[in-house]
C-alpha positions as CSV (number, residue, x, y, z in Angstrom):
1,X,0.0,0.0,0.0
2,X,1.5,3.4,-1.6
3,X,2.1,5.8,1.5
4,X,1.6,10.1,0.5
5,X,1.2,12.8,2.3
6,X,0.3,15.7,-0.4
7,X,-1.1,19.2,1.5
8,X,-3.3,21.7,-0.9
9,X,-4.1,24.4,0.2
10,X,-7.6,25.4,-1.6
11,X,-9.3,28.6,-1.5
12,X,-12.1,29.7,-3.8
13,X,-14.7,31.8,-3.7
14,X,-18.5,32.5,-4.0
15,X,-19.6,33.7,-7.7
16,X,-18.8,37.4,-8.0
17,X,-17.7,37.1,-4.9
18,X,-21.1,37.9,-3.6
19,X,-20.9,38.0,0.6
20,X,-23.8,34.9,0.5
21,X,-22.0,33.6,3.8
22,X,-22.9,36.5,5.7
23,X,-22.8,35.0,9.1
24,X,-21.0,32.7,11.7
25,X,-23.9,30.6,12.1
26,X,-24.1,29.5,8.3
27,X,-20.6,29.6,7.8
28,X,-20.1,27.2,10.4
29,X,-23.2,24.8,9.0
30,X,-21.5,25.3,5.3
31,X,-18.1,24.4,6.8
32,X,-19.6,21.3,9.0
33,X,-21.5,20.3,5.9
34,X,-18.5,20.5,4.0
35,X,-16.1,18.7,6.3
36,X,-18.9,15.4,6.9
37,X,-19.4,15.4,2.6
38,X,-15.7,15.3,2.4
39,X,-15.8,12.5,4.9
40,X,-17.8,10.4,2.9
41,X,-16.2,10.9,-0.2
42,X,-12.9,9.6,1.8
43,X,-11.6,13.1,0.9
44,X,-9.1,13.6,3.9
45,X,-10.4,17.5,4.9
46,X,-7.3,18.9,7.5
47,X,-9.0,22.4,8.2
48,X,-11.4,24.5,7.2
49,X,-12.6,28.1,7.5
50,X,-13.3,31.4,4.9
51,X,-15.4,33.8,5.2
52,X,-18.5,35.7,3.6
53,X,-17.6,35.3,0.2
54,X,-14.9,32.4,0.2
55,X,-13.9,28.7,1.7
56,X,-10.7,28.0,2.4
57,X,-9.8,24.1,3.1
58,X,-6.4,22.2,3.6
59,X,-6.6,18.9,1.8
60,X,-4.3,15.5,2.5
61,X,-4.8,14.2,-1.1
62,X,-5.6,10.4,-1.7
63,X,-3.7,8.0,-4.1
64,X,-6.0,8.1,-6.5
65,X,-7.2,11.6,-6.1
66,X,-6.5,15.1,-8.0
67,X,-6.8,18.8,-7.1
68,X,-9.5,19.3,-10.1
69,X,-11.5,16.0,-9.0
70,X,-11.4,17.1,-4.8
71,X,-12.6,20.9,-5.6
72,X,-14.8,19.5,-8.0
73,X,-16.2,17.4,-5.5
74,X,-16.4,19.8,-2.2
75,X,-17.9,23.1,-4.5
76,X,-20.3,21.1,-6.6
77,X,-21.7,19.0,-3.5
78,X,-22.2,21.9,-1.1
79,X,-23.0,24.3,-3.2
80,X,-26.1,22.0,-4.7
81,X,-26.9,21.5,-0.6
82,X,-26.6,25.2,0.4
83,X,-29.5,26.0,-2.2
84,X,-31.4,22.3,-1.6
85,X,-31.9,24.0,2.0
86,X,-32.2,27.5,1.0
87,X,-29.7,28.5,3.0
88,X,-29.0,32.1,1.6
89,X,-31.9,34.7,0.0
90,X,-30.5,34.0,-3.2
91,X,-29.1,31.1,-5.3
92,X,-25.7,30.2,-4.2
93,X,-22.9,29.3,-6.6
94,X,-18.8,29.1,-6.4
95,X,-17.0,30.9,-9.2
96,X,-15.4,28.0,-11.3
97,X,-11.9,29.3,-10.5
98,X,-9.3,28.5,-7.7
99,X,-7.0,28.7,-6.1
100,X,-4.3,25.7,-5.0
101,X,-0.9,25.0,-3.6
102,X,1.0,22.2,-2.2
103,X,2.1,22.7,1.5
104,X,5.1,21.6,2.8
105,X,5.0,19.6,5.8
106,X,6.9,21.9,7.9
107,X,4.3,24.6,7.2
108,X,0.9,22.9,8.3
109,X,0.7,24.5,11.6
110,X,1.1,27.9,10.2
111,X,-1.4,27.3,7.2
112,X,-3.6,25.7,9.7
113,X,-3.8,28.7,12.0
114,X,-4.4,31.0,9.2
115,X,-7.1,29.6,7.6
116,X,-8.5,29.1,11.4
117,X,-8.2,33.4,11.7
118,X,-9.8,34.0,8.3
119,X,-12.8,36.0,10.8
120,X,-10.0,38.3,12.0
121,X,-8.2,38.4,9.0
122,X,-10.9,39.9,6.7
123,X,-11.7,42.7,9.3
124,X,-8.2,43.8,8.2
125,X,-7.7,42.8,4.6
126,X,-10.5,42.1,1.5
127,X,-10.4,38.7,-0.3
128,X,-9.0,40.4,-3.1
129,X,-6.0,42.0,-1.4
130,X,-6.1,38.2,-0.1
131,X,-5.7,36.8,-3.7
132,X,-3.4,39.7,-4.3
133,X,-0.9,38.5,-1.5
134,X,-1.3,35.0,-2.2
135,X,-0.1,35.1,-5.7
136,X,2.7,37.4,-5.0
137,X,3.7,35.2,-2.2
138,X,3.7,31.9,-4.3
139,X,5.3,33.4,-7.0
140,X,2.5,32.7,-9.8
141,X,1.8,35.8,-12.7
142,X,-1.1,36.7,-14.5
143,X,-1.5,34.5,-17.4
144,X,-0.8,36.8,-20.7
145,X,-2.5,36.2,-24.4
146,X,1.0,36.3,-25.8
């Protein structure tokens, strides 16, 4: 039996970035949700938080399991269960985009405790000066036409 330890860090967000996750008390049903679906679908879910308008999760991937297939998975699934309950006044959807990186093991603590302060975090900072900072962090550019 193949051993792998594989950490992604994912973070996407709701379409438009709309603020559908307005409030502790859904986020933390969406994130329970989440964490149980992931569960069953032996995805191995580390962490999760985000805030009003995105998720971030930390993800142990499985032998047979790929970044596109686990987002794929986790947005499709709880975003289909967030409108089957009518959770928020309007239809809820995830952009198609995001965001991914491998984590070394040396850094899971520290991704682990920021993507616990994500409620603290965005009273200081927007998602987009978020995605901003990520980027220029993990060195990735803007994909050009050319």
């Amino acid at each position: 039996m193949p051993f792998i330890k594989v950490y992604i860090h994912f973070v996407w967000a709701t379409k438009n970035r709309e603020p559908l996750l307005d409030n502790k008390v859904l986020r933390l049903q969406v994130w329970n949700h989440i964490r149980e679906n992931a569960r069953e679908k032996g995805i191995f879910l580390d962490f999760i938080s985000g805030y009003a308008d995105h998720c971030h999760c930390l993800v142990s991937l499985g032998t047979d399991q790929t970044i596109q297939k686990v987002a794929q998975l986790i947005k499709g699934e709880s975003s289909y269960w967030i409108n089957k309950h009518r959770l928020t006044a309007s239809e809820f959807k995830w952009q198609d985009e995001y965001f991914a990186v491998s984590v070394s093991a040396s850094m899971l603590d520290k991704v682990r405790e920021y993507i616990k302060r994500q409620e603290e975090h965005h009273s200081k900072k927007t998602f987009q000066e978020e995605c901003d900072e990520l980027i220029l962090r993990h060195g990735f550019e803007q994909m050009s036409d050319g």
